[in-house]
DRENDO-1510 file (C-alpha; in Angstrom, 1 decimal, always signed):
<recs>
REC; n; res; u; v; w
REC; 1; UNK; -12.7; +1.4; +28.7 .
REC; 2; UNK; -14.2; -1.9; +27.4 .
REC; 3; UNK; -12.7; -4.1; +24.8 .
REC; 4; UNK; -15.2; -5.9; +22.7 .
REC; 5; UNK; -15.5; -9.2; +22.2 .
REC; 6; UNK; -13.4; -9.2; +18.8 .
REC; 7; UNK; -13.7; -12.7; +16.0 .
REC; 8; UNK; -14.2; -13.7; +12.7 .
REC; 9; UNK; -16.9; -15.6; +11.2 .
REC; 10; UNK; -17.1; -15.6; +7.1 .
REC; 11; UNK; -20.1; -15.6; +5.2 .
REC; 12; UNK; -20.9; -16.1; +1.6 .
REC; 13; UNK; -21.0; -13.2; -1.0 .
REC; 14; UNK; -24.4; -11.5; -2.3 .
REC; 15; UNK; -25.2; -11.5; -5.8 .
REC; 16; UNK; -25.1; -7.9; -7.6 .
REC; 17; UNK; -28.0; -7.9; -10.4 .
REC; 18; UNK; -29.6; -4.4; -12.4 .
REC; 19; UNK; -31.0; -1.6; -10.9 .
REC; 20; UNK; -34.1; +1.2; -11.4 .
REC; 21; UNK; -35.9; +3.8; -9.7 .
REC; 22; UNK; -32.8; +5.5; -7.6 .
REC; 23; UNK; -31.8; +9.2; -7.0 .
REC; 24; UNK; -29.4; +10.6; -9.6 .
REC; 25; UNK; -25.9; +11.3; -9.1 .
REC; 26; UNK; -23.2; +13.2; -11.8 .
REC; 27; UNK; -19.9; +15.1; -10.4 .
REC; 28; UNK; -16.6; +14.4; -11.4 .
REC; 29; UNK; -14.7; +12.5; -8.6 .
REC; 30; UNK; -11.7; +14.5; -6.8 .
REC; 31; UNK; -8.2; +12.9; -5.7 .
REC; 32; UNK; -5.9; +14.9; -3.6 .
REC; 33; UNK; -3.9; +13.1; -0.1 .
REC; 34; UNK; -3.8; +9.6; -0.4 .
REC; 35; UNK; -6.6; +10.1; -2.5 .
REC; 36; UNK; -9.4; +7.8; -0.5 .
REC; 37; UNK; -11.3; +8.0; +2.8 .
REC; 38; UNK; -13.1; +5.1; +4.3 .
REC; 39; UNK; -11.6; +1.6; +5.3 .
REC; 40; UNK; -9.3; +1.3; +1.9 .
REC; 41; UNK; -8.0; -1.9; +2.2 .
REC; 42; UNK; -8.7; -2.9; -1.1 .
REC; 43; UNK; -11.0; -0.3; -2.7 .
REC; 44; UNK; -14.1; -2.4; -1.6 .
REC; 45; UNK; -14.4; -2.4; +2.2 .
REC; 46; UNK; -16.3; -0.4; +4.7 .
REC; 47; UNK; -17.7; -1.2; +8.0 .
REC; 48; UNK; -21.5; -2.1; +9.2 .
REC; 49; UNK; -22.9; -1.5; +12.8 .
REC; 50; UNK; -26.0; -3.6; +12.7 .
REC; 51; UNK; -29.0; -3.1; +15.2 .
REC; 52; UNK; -28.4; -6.4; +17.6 .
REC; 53; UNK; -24.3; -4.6; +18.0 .
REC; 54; UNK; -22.6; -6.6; +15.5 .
REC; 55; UNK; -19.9; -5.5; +13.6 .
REC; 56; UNK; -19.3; -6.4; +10.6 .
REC; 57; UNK; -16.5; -5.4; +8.0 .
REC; 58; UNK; -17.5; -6.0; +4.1 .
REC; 59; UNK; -15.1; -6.4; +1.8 .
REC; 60; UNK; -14.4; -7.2; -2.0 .
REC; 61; UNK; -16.9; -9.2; -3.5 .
REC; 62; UNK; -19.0; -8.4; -0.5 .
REC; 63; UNK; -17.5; -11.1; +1.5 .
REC; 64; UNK; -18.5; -10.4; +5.0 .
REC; 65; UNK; -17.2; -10.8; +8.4 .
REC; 66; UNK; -18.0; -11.0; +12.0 .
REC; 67; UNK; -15.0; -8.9; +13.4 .
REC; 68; UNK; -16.7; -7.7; +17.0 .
REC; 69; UNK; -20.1; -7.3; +19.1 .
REC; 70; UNK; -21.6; -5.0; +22.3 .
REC; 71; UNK; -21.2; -2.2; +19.5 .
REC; 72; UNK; -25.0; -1.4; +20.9 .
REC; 73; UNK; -23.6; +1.9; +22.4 .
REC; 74; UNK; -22.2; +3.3; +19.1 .
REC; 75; UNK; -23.9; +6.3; +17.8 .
REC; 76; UNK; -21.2; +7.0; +15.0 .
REC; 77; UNK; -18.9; +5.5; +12.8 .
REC; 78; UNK; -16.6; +6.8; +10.4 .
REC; 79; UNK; -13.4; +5.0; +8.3 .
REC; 80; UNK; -10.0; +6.9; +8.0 .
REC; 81; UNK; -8.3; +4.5; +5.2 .
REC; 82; UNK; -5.3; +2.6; +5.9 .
REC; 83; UNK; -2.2; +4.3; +8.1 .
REC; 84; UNK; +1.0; +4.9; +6.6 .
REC; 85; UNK; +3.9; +2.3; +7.1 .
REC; 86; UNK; +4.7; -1.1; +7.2 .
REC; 87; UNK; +2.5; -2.9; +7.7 .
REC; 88; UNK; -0.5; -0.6; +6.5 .
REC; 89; UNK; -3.5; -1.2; +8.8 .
REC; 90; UNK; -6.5; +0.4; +8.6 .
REC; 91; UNK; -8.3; +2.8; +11.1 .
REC; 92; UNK; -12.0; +3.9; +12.1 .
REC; 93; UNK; -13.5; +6.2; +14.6 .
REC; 94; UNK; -16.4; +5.7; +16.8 .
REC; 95; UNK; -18.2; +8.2; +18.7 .
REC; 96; UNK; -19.6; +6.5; +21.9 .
REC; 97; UNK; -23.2; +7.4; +23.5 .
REC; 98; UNK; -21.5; +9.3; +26.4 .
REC; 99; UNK; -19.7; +11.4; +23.7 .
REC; 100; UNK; -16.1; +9.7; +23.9 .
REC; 101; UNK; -13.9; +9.7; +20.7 .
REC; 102; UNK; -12.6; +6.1; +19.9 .
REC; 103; UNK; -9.7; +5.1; +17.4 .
REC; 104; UNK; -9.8; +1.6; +16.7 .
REC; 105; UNK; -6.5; +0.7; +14.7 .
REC; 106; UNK; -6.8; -3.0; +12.9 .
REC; 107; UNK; -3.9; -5.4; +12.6 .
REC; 108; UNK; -3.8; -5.8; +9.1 .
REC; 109; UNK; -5.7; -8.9; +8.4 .
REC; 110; UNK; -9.1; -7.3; +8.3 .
REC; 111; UNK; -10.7; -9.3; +11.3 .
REC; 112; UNK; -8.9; -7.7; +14.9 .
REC; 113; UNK; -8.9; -4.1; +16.2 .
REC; 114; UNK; -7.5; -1.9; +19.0 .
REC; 115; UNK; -8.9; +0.5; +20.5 .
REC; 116; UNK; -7.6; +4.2; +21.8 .
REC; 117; UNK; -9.9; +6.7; +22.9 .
REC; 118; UNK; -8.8; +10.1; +21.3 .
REC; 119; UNK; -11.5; +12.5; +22.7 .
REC; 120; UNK; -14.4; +13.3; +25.3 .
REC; 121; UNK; -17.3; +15.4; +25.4 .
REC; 122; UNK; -18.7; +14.6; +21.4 .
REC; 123; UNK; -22.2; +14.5; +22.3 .
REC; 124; UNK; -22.8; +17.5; +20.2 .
REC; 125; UNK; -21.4; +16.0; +17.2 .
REC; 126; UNK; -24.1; +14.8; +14.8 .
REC; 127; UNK; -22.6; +13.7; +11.6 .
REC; 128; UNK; -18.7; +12.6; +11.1 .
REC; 129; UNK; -17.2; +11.2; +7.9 .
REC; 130; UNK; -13.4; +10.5; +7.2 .
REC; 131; UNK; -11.6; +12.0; +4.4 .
REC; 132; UNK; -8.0; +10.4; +5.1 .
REC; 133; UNK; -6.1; +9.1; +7.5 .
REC; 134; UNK; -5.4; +12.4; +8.9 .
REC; 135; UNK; -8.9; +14.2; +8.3 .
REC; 136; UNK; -12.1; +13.4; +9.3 .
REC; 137; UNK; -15.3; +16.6; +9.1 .
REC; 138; UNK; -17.6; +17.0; +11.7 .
REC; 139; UNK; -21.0; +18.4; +11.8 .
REC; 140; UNK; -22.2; +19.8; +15.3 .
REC; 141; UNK; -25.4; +20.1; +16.4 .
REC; 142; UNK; -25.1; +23.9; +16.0 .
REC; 143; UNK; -24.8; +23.8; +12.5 .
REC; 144; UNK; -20.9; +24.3; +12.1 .
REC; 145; UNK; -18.4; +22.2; +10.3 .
REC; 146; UNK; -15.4; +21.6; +11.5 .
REC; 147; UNK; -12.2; +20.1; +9.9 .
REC; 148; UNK; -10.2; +17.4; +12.1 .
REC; 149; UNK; -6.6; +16.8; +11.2 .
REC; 150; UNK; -3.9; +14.3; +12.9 .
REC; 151; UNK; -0.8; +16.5; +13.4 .
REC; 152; UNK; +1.1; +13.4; +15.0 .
REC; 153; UNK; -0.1; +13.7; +18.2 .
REC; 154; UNK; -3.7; +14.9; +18.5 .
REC; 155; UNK; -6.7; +15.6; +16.3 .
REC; 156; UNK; -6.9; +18.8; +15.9 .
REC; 157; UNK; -9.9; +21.3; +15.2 .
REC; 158; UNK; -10.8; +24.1; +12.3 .
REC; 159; UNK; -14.0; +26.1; +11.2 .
REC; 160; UNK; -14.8; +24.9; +8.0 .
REC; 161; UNK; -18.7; +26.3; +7.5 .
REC; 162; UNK; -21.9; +27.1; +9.4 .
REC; 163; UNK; -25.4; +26.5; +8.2 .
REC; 164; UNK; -25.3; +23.0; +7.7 .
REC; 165; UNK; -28.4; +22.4; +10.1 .
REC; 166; UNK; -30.4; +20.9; +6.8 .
REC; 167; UNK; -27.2; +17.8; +6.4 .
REC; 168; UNK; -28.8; +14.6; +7.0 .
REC; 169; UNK; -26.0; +12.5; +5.5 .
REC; 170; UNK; -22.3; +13.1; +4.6 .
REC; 171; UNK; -19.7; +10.7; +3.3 .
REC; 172; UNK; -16.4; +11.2; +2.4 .
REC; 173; UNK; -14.4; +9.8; -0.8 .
REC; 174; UNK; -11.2; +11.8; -0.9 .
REC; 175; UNK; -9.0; +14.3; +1.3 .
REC; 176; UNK; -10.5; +17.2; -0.7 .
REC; 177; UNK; -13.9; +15.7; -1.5 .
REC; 178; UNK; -16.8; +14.9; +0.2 .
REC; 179; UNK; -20.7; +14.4; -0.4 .
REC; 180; UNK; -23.8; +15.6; +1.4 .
REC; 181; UNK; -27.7; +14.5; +1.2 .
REC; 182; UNK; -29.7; +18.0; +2.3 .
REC; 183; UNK; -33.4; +17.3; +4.1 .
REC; 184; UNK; -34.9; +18.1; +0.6 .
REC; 185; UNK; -32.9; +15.0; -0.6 .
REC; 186; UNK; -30.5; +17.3; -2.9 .
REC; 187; UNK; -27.0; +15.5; -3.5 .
REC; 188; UNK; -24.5; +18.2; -3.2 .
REC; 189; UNK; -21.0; +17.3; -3.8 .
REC; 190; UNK; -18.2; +19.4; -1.7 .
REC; 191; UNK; -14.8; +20.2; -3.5 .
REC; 192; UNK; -11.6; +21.9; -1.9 .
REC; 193; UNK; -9.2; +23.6; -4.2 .
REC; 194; UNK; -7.1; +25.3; -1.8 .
REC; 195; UNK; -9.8; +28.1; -0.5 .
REC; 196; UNK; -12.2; +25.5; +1.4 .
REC; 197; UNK; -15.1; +24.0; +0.3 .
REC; 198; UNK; -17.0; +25.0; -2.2 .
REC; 199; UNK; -20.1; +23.0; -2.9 .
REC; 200; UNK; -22.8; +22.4; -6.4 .
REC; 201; UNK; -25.2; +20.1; -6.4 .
REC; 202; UNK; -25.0; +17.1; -8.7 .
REC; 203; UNK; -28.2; +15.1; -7.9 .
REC; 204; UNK; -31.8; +14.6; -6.0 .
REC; 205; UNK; -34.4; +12.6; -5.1 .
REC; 206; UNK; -32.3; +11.2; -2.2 .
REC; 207; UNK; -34.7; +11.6; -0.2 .
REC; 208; UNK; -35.0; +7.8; +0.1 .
REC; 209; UNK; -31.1; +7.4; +1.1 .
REC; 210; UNK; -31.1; +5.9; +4.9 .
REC; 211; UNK; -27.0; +5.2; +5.1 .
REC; 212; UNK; -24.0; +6.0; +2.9 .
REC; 213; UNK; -20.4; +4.5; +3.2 .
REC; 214; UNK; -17.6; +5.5; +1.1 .
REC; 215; UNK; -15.5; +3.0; -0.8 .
REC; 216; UNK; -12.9; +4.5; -2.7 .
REC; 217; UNK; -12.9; +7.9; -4.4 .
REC; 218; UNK; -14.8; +6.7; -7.6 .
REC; 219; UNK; -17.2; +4.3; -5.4 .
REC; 220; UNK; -20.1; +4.6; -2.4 .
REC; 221; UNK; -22.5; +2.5; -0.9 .
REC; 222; UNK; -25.7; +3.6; -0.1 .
REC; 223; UNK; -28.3; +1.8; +2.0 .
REC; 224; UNK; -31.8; +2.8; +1.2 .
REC; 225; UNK; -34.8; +3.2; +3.6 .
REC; 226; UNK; -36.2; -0.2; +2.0 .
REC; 227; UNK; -33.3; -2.0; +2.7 .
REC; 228; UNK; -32.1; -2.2; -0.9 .
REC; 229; UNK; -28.1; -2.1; -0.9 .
REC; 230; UNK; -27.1; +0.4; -4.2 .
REC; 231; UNK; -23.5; +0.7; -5.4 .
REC; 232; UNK; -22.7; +3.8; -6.6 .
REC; 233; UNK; -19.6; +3.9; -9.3 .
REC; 234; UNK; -17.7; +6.8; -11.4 .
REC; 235; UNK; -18.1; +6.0; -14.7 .
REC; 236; UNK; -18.3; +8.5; -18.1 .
REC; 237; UNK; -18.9; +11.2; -16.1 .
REC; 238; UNK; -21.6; +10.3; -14.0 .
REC; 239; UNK; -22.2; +7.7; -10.9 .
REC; 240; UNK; -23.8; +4.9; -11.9 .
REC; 241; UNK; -25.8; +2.9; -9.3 .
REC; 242; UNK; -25.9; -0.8; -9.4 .
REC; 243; UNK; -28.2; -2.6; -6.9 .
REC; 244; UNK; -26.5; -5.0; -4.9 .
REC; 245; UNK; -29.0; -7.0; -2.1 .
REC; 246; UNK; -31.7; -6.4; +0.0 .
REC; 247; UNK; -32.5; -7.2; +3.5 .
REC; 248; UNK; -30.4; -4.4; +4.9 .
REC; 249; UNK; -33.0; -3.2; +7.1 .
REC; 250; UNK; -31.2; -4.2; +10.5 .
REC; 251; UNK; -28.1; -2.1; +8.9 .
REC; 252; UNK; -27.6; +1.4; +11.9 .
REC; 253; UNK; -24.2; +2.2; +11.1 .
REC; 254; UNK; -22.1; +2.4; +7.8 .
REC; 255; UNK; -18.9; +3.2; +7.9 .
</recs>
């Protein structure tokens, strides 16, 4: 297994500024677990893969940094929040070209992290977002969903659906909640109440959507196909998009 290159190099913020002309987006927001899926370290952070294998971690204010490079051979990425304990750290997976599962566990500070590999044969997975630390969903090539929860020692595997051939994008926001751009660029959003998912579309015209990262339970990141940066936030009972940069065209991976 090769460790990356791993190191830090901090850049200046972008500014955030008004926004027209996106997709719609309206569903009540869901907590349930530790109530938040990708890279929470702050509420603000997620991870970007971009296409000369950098690696870049984002976080509040849109502070960036450097943290790694060779990530040329990542085909997915997916945050898991921060582990239990002390001290937290957060905790991403990667799913490798030739199909291995890696866990990368940071040290806390944001800028170093280690990697496990958890997994083989994943070439047939085609989308992944994390829900918690100790769920993640899958989408296989088939069409099935599929659950992945940490019982302490492995990850392990449920059936959670068929028929999702038409996701193009998922993202996750909270152990019970997730979010799913269909082919026709429908936003559904996917709720668990104790009797799996159960889904009802809250938006379209996503059809334009290229990436998605969740933030927090009440906050996403979407990267659109003209490189335009949109944060999406909960607020009086819709999300409400606010355009952050552009020049995210070189952007392959959000997580």
């Amino acid at each position: 297994m090769r460790v990356r290159n791993v190191f830090v190099a901090a850049v200046a913020a972008v500014a955030v500024l008004a926004l027209s002309g996106v997709g719609s987006a309206s569903a009540a927001p869901q907590t349930g677990g530790n109530g938040v899926s990708p890279m929470l370290l702050d509420g603000q952070s997620f991870l970007e893969v971009k296409d000369n294998g950098d690696l870049i971690r984002w976080g509040a204010g849109y502070q960036n940094a450097q943290v790694g490079n060779g990530w040329g051979d990542a085909r997915l990425i997916t945050g898991l929040g921060r582990t239990p304990g002390n001290p937290q750290r957060d905790d991403f997976l990667e799913v490798k070209a030739n199909g291995d599962l890696i866990e990368w566990l940071g040290d806390n500070t944001g800028t170093t992290y280690v990697p496990t590999q958890v997994g083989t044969g994943w070439g047939d997975a085609r989308l992944i977002t994390g829900l918690d630390d100790t769920h993640f969903i899958e989408v296989k090539n088939s069409g099935e969903l599929v659950m992945w929860t940490w019982n302490g020692s492995n990850w392990v595997p449920s059936h959670a659906g068929d028929g999702w051939g038409d996701a193009r994008i998922i993202v996750g926001l909270a152990t019970n909640d997730f979010l799913e751009v269909k082919a026709n660029g429908d936003l559904i959003e996917w709720t668990d109440s104790g009797s799996g998912f159960q889904g009802k579309q809250v938006g379209n015209g996503w059809g334009d959507a290229r990436l998605l990262a969740g933030v927090s339970y009440t906050r996403f990141v979407e990267v659109k196909a003209s490189g335009d940066l949109i944060e999406w936030n909960w607020s009086a009972g819709s999300y409400v998009p606010t355009f952050i940069g552009g020049g995210w065209d070189n952007a392959r991976l959000l997580g």
